[in-house]
C-alpha positions in Angstrom: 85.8 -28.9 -124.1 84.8 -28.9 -120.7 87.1 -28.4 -117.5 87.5 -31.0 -115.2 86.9 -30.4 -111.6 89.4 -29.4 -109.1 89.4 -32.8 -107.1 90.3 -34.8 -111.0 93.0 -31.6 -111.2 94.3 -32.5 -107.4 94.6 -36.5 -108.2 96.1 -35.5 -111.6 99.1 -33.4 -110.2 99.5 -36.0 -107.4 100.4 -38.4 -110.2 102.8 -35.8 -111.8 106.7 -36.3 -111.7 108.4 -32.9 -110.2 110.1 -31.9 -113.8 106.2 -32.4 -115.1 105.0 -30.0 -112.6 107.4 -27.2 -113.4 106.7 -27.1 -116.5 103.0 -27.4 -116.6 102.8 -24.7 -114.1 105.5 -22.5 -115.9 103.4 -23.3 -119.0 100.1 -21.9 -117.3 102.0 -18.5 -115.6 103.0 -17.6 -119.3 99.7 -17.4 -120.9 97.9 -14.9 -118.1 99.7 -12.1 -116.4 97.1 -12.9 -113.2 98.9 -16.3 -113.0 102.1 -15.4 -113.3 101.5 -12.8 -110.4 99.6 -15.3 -108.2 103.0 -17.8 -108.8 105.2 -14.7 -107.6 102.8 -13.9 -104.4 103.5 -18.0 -103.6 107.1 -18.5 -104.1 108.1 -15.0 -103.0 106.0 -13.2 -100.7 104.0 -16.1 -99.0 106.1 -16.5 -95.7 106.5 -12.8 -95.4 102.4 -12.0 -95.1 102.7 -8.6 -92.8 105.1 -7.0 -95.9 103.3 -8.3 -98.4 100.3 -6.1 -97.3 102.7 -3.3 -96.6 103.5 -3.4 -100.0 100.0 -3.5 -101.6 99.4 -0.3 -98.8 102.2 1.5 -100.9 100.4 0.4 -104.1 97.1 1.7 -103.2 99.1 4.6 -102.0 100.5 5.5 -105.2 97.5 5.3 -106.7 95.5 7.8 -104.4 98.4 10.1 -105.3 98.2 9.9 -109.0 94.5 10.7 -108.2 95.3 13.9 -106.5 93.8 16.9 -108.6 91.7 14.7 -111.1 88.0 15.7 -111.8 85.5 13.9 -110.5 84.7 11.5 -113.5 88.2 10.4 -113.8 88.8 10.1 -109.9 85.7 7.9 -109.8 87.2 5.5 -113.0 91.3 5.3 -110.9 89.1 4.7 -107.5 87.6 1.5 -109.2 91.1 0.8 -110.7 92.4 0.6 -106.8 89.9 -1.1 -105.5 90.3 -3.6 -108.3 94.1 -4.3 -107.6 93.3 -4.1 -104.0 90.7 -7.2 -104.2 92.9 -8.9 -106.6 96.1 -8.7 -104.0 93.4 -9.6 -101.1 91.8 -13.1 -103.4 96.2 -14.0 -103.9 96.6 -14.1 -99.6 93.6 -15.6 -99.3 93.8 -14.4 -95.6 90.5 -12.7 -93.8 93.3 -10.5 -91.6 95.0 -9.1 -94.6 91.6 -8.6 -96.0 90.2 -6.7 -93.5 93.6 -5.0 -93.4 93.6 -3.9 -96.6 89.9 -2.8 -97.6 90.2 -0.9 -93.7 93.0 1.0 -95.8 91.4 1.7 -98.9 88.5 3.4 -96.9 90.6 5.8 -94.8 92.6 6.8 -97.7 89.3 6.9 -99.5 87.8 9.2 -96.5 91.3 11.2 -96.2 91.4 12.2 -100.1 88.3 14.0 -99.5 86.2 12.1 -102.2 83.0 11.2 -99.8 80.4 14.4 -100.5 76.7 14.7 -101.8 78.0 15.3 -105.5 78.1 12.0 -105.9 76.0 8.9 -104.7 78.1 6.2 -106.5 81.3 7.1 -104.7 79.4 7.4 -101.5 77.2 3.5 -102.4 81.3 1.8 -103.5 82.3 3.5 -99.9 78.9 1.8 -97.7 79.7 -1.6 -100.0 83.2 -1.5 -98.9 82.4 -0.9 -95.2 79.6 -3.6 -95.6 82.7 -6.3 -97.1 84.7 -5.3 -93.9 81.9 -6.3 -91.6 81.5 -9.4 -92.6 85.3 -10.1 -92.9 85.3 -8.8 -89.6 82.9 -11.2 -88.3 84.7 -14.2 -88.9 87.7 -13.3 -87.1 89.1 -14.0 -83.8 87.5 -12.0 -80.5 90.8 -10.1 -80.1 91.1 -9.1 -83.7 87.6 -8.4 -84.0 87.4 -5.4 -81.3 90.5 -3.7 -82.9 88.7 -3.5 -86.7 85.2 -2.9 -84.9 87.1 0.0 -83.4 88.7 1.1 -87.2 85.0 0.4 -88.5 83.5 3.0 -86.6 85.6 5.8 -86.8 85.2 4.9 -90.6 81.4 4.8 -90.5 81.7 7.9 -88.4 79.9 6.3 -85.1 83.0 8.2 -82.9 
């Protein structure tokens, strides 16, 4: 079977009576757990963007703490874990501010916990590729907002 496009979804939906639309959309949040969160993020936490992030900070927070005192291997496998539920949070605001916002975050508690050092180059390469996302994030932003994360930028690439 093969998916229609997102414009023949849009004029489909259009069509749709409300009670229709419920339920197809409740019908669709119980069969992926990604869906059903994305659903939440829209009816709940859309208007209230600033603690929305707040919130994912927290997350990402916890998780640097359960990382505290792990060896190396296993601090490497919960960093990708974070960085995964980080990107997933950023892809449901769908806003560049909270994304630069949030991957900022992840590299200053990724700096603080002390994981950066020459033992290991693929902590060090996730790090430059993270720093490399939040330039070009940063790029398309206004002027204003653009000097302030320039500013977080460099003290995170160390160009104090």
């Amino acid at each position: 079977m093969k998916a229609a496009t997102i414009s023949e979804i849009k004029k489909e939906l259009n069509t749709l009576a409300p009670a229709e639309l419920a339920a197809l959309c409740l019908r669709l949040a119980k069969y992926k757990n990604d869906n059903k969160e994305l659903l939440t993020y829209l009816m709940f936490e859309a208007h209230n963007e600033q603690g929305y992030v707040e919130s994912v900070k927290a997350e990402i927070d916890n998780g640097f703490a359960e990382m505290a005192g792990d060896k190396l291997y296993h601090a490497k496998k919960r960093l990708r874990k974070i960085l995964r539920i980080t990107n997933k949070h950023i892809r449901y605001t769908g806003s560049k501010q909270a994304e630069a916002e949030l991957l900022i975050y992840f590299c200053t508690k990724m700096k603080l916990a002390g994981l950066l050092s020459s033992y290991s180059v693929q902590l060090n390469n996730l790090y430059e590729q993270q720093l490399k996302k939040i330039a070009k994030v940063i790029a398309g932003q206004h002027e204003d907002l653009q000097y302030d994360y320039q500013q977080q930028l460099k003290r995170l690439a160390g160009e104090d």
